[in-house]
TORVO-505025 format. One record per atom (N, C-alpha, C, O, CB): z, y, x. Coordinates in Angstrom, 2 decimals. Glycine has a CB too. Layout:
residues N
+---------+---------+---------+
:       w :       v :       u :
+---------+---------+---------+
:       Z :       Y :       X :
...
+---------+---------+---------+
This chain:
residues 97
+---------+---------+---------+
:       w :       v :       u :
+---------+---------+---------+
:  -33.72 :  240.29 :    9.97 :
:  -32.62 :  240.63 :   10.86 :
:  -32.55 :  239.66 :   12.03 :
:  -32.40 :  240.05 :   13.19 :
:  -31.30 :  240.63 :   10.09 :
:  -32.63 :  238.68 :   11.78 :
:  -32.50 :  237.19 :   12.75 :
:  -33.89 :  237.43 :   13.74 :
:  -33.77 :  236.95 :   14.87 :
:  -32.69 :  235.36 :   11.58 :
:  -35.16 :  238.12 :   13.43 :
:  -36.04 :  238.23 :   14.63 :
:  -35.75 :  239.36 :   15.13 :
:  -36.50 :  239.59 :   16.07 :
:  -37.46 :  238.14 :   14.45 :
:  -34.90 :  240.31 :   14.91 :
:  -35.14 :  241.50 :   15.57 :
:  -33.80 :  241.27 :   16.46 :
:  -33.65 :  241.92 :   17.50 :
:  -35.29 :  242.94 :   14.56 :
:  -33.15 :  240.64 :   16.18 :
:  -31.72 :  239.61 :   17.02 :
:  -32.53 :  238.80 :   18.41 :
:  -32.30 :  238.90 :   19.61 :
:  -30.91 :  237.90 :   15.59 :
:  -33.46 :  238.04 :   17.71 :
:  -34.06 :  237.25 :   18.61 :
:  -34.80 :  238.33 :   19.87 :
:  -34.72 :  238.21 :   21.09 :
:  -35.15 :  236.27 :   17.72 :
:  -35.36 :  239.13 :   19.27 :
:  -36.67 :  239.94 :   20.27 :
:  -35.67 :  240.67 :   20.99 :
:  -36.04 :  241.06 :   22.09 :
:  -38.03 :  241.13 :   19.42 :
:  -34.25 :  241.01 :   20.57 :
:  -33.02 :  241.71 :   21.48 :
:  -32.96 :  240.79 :   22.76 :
:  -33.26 :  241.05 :   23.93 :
:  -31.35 :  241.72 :   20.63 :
:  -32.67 :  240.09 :   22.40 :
:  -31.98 :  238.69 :   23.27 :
:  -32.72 :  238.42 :   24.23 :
:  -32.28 :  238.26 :   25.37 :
:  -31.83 :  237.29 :   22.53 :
:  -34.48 :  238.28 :   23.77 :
:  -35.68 :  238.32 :   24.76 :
:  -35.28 :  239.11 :   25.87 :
:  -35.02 :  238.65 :   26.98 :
:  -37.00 :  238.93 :   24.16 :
:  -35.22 :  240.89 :   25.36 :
:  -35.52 :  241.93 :   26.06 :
:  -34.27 :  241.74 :   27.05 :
:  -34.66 :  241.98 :   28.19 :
:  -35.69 :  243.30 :   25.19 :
:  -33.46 :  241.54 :   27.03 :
:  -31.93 :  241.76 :   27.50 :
:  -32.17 :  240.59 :   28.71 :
:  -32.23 :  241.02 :   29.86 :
:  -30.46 :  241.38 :   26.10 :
:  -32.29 :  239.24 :   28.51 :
:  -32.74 :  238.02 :   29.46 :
:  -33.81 :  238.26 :   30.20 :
:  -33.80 :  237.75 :   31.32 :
:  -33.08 :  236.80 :   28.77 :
:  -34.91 :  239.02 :   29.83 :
:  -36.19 :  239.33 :   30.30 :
:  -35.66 :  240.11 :   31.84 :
:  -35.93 :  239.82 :   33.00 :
:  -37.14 :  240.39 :   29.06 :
:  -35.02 :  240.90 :   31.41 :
:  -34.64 :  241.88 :   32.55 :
:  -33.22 :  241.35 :   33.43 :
:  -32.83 :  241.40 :   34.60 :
:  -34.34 :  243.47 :   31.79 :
:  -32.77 :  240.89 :   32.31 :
:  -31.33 :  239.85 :   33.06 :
:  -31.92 :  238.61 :   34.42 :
:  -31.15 :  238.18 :   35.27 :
:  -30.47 :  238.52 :   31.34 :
:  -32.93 :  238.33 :   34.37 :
:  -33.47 :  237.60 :   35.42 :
:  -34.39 :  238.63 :   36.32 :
:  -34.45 :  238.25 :   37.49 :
:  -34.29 :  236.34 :   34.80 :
:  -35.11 :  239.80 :   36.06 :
:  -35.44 :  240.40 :   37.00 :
:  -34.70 :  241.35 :   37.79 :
:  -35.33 :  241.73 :   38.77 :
:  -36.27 :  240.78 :   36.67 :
:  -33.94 :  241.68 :   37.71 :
:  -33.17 :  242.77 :   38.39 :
:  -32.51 :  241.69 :   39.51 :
:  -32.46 :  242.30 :   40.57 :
:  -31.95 :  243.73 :   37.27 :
:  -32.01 :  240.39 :   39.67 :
:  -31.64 :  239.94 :   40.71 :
:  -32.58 :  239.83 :   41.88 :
:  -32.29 :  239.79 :   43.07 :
:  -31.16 :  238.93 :   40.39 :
:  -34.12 :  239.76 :   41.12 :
:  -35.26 :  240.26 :   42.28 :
:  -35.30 :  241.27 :   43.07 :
:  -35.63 :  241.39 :   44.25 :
:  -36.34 :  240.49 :   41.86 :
:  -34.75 :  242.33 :   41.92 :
:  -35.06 :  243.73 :   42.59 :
:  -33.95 :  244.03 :   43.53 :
:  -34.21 :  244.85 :   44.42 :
:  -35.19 :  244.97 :   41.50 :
:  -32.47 :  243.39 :   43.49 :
:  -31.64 :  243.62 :   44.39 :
:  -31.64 :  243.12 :   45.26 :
:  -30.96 :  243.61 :   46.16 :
:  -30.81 :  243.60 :   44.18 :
:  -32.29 :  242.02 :   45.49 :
:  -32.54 :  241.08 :   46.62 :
:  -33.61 :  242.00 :   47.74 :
:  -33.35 :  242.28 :   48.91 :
:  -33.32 :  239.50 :   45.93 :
:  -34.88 :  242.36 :   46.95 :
:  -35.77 :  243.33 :   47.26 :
:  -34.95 :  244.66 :   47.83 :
:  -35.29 :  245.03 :   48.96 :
:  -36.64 :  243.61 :   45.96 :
:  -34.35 :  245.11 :   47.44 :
:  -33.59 :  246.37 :   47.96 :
:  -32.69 :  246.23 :   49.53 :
:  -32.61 :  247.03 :   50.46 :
:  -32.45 :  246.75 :   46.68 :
:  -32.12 :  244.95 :   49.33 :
:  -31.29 :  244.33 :   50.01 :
:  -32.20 :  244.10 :   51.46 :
:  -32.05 :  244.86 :   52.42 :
:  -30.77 :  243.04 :   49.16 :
:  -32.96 :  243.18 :   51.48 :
:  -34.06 :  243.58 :   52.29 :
:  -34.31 :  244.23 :   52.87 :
:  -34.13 :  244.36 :   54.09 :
:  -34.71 :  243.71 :   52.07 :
:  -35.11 :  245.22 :   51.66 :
:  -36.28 :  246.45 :   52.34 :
:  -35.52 :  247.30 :   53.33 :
:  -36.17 :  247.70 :   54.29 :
:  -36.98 :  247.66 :   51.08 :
:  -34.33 :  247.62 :   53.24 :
:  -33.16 :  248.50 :   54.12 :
:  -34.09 :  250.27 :   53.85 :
:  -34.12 :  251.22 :   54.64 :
:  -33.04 :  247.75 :   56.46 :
:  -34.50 :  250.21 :   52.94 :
:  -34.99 :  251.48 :   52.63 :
:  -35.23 :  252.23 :   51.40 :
:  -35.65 :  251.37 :   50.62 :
:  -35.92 :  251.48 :   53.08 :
:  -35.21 :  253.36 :   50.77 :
:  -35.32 :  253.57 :   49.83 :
:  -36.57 :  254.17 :   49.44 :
:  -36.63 :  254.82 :   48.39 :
:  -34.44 :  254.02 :   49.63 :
:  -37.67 :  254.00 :   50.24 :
:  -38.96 :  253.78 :   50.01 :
:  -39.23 :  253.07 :   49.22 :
:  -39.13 :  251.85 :   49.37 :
:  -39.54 :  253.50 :   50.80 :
:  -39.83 :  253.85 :   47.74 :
:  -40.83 :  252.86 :   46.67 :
:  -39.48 :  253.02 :   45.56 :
:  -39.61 :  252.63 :   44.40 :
:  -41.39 :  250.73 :   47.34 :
:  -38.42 :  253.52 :   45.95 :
:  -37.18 :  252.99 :   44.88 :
:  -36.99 :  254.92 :   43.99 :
:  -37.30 :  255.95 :   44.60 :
:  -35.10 :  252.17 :   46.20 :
:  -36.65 :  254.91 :   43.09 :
:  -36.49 :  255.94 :   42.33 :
:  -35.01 :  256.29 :   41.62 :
:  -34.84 :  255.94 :   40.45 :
:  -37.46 :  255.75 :   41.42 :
:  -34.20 :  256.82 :   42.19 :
:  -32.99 :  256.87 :   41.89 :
:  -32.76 :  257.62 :   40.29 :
:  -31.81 :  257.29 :   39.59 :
:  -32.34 :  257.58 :   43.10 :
:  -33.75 :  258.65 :   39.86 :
:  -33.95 :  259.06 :   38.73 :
:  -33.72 :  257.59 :   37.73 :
:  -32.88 :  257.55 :   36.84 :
:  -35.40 :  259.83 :   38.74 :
:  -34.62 :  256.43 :   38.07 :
:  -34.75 :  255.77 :   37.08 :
:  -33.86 :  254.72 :   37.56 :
:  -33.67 :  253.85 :   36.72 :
:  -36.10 :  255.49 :   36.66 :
:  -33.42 :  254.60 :   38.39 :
:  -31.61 :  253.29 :   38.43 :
:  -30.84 :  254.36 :   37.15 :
:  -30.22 :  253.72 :   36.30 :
:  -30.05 :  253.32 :   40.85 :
:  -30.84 :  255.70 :   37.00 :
:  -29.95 :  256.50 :   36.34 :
:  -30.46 :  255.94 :   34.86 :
:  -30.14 :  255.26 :   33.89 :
:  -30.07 :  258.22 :   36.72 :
:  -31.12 :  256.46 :   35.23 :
:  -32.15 :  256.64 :   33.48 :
:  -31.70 :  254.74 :   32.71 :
:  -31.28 :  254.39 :   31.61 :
:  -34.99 :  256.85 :   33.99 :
:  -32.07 :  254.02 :   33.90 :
:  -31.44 :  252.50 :   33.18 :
:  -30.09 :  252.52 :   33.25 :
:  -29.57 :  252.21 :   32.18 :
:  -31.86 :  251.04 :   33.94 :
:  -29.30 :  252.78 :   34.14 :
:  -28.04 :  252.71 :   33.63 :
:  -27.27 :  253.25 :   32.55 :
:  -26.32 :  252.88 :   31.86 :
:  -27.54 :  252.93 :   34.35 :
:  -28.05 :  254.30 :   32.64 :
:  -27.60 :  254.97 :   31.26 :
:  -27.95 :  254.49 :   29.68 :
:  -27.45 :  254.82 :   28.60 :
:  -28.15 :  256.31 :   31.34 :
:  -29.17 :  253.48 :   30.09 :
:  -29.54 :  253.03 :   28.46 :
:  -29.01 :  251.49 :   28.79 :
:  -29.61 :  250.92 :   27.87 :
:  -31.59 :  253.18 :   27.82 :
:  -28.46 :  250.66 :   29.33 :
:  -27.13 :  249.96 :   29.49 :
:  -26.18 :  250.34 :   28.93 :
:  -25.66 :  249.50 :   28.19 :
:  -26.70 :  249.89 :   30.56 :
:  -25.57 :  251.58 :   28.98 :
:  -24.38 :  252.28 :   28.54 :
:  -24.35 :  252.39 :   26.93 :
:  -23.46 :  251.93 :   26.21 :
:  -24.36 :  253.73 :   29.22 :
:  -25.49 :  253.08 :   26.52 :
:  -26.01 :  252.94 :   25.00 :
:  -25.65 :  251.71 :   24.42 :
:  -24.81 :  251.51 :   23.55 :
:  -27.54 :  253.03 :   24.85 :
:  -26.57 :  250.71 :   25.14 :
:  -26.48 :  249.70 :   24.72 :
:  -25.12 :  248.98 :   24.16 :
:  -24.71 :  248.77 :   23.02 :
:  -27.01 :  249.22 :   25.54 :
:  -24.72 :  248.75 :   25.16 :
:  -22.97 :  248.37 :   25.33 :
:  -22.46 :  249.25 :   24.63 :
:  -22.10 :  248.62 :   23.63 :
:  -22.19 :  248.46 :   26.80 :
:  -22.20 :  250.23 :   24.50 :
:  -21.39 :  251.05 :   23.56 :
:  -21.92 :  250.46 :   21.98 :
:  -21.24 :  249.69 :   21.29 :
:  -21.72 :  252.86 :   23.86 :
:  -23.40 :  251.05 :   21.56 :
:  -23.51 :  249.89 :   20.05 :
:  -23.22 :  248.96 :   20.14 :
:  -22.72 :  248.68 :   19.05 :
:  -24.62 :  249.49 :   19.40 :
:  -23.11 :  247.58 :   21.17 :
:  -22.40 :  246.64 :   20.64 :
:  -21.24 :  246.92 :   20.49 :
:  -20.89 :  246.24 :   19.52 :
:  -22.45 :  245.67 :   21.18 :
:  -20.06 :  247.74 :   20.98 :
:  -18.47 :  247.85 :   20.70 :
:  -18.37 :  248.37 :   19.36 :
:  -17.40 :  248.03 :   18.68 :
:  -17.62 :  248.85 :   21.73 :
:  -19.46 :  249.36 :   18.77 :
:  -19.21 :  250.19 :   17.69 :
:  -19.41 :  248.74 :   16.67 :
:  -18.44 :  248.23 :   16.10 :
:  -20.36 :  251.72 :   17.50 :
:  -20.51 :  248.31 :   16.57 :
:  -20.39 :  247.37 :   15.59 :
:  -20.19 :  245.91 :   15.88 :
:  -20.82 :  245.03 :   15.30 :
:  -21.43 :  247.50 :   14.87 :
:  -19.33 :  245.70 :   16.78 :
:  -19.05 :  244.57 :   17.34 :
:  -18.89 :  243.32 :   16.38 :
:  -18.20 :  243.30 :   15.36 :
:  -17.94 :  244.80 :   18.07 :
:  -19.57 :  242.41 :   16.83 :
:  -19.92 :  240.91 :   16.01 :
:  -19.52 :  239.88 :   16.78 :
:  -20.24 :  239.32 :   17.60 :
:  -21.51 :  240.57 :   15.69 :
:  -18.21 :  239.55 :   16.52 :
:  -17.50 :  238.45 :   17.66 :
:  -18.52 :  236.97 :   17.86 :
:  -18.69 :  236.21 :   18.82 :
:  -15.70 :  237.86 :   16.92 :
:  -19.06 :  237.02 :   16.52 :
:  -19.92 :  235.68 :   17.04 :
:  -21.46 :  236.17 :   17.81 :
:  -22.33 :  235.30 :   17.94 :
:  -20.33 :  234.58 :   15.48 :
:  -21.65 :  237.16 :   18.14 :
:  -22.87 :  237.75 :   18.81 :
:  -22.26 :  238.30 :   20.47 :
:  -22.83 :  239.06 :   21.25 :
:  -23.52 :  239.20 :   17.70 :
:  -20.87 :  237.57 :   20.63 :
:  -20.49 :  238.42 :   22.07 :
:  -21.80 :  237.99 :   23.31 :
:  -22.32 :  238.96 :   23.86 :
:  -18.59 :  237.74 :   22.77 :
:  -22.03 :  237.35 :   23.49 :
:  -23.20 :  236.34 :   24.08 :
:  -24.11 :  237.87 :   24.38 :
:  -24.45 :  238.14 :   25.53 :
:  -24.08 :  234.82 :   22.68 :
:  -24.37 :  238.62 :   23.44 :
:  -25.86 :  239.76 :   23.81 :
:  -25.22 :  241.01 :   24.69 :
:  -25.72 :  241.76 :   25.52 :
:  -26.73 :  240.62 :   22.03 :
:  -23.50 :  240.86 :   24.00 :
:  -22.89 :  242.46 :   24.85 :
:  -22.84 :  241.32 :   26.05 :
:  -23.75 :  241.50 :   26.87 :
:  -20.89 :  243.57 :   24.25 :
:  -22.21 :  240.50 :   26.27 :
:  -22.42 :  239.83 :   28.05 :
:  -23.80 :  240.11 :   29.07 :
:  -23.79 :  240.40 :   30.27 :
:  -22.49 :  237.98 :   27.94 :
:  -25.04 :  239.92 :   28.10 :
:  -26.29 :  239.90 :   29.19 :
:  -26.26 :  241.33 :   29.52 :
:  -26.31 :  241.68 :   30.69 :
:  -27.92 :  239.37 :   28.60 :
:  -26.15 :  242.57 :   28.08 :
:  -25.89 :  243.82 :   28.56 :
:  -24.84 :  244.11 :   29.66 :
:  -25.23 :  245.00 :   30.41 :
:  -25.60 :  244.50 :   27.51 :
:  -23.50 :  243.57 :   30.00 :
:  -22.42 :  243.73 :   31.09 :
:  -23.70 :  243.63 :   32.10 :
:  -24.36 :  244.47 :   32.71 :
:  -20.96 :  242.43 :   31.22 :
:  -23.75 :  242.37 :   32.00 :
:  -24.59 :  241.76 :   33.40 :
:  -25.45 :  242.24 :   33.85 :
:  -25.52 :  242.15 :   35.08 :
:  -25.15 :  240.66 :   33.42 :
:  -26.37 :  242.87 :   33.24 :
:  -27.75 :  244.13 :   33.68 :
:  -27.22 :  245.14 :   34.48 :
:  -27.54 :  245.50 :   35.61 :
:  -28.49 :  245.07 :   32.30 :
:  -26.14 :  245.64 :   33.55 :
:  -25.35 :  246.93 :   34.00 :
:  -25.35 :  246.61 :   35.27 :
:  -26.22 :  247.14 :   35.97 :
:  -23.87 :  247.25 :   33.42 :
:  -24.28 :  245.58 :   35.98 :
:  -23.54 :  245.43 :   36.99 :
:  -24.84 :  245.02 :   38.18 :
:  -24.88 :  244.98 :   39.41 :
:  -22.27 :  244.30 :   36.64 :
:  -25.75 :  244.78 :   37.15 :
:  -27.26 :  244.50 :   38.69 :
:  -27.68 :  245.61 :   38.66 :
:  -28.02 :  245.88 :   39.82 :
:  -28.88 :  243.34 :   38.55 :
:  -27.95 :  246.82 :   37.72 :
:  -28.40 :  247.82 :   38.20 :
:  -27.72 :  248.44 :   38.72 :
:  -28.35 :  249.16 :   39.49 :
:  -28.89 :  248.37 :   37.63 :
:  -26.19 :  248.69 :   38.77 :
:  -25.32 :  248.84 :   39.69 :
:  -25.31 :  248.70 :   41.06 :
:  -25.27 :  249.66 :   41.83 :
:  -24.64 :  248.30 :   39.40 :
:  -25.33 :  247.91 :   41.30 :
:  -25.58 :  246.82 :   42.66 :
:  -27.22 :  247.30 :   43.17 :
:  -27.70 :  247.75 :   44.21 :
:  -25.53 :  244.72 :   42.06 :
:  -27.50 :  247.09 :   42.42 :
:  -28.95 :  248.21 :   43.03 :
:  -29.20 :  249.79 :   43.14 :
:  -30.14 :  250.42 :   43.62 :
:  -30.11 :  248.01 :   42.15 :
:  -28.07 :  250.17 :   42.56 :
:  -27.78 :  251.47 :   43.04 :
:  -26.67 :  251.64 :   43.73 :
:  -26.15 :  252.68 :   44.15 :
:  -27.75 :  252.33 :   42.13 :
:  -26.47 :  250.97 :   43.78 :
:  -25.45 :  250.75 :   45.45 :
:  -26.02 :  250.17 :   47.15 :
:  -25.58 :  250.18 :   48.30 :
:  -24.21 :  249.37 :   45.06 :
:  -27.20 :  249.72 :   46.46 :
:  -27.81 :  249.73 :   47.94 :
:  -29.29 :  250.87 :   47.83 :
:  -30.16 :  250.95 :   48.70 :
:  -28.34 :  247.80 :   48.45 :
:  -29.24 :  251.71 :   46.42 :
:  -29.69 :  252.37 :   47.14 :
:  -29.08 :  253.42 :   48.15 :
:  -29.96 :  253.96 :   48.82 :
:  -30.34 :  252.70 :   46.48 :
:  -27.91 :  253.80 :   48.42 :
:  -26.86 :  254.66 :   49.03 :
:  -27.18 :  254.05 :   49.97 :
:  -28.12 :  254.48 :   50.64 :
:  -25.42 :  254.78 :   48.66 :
:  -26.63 :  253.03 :   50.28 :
:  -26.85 :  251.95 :   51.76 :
:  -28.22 :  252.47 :   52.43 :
:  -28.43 :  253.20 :   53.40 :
:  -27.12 :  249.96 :   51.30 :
:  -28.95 :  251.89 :   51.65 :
:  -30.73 :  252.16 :   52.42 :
:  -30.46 :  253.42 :   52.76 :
:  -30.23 :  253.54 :   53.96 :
:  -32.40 :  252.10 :   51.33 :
:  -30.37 :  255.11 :   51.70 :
:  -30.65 :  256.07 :   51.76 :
:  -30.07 :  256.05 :   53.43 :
:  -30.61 :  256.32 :   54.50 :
:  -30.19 :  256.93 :   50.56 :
:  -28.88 :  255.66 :   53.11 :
:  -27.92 :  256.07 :   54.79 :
:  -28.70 :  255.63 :   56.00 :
:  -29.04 :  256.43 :   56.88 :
:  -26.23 :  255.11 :   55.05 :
:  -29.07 :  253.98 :   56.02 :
:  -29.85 :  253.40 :   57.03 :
:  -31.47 :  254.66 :   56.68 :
:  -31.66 :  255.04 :   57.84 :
:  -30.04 :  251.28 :   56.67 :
:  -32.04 :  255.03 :   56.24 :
:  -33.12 :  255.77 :   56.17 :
:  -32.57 :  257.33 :   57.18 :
:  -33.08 :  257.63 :   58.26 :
:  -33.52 :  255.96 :   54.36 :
:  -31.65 :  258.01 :   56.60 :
:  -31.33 :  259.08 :   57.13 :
:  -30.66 :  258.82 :   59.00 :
:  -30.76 :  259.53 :   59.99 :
:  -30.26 :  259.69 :   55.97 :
:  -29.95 :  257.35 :   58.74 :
:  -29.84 :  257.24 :   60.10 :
:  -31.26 :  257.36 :   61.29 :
:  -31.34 :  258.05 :   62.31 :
:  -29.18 :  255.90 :   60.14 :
:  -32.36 :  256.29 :   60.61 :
:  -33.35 :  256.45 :   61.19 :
:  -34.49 :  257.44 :   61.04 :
:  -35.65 :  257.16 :   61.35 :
:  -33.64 :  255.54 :   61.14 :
:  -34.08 :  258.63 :   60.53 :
:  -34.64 :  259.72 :   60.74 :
:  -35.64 :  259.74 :   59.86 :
:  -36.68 :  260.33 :   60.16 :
:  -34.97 :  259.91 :   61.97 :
:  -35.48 :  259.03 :   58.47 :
:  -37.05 :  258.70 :   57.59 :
:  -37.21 :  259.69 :   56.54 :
:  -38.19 :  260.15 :   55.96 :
:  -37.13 :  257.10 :   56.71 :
:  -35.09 :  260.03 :   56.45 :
:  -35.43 :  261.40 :   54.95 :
:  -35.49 :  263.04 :   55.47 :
:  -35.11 :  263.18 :   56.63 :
:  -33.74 :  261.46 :   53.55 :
:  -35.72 :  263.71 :   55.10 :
:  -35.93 :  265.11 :   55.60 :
:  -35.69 :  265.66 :   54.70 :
:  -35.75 :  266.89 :   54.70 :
:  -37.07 :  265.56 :   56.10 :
+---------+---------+---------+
């Protein structure tokens, strides 16, 4: 039970430090070239999963794993909030059709 706790914790931090790349990257690019709004969905939605099993069987001394899950959420959030931004700057400059 305690490694499959551990390899959670991995996966959750693993991505808890990359997604501030990718918003930074988005932030940037001012475009939604290369970006896939299917799959900001598709992750936010297995965020949602996520977070919801921790409430169902919530383990007050494990709050620490539903936090990194909040925190993903709210970057893939934030990255699907500039993808809107870009889409707009894209359609302003005449890039979507």
């Amino acid at each position: 039970m305690i490694f499959a706790e551990i390899c959670e914790i991995i996966m959750v931090v693993s991505f808890g430090f990359s997604w501030p790349f990718n918003v930074v990257k988005s932030y940037k690019a001012r475009t939604t070239k290369g970006k896939s709004l299917s799959f900001l969905y598709l992750i936010l939605f297995g965020y949602v999963a996520g977070i919801t099993s921790k409430l169902v069987v919530f383990n007050p001394a494990k709050w620490y794993v539903l936090m990194f899950y909040v925190l993903n959420f709210i970057m893939v959030a934030a990255d699907l909030c500039l993808y809107a931004r870009n889409y707009r700057l894209d359609k302003k400059a005449g890039k979507n059709k």
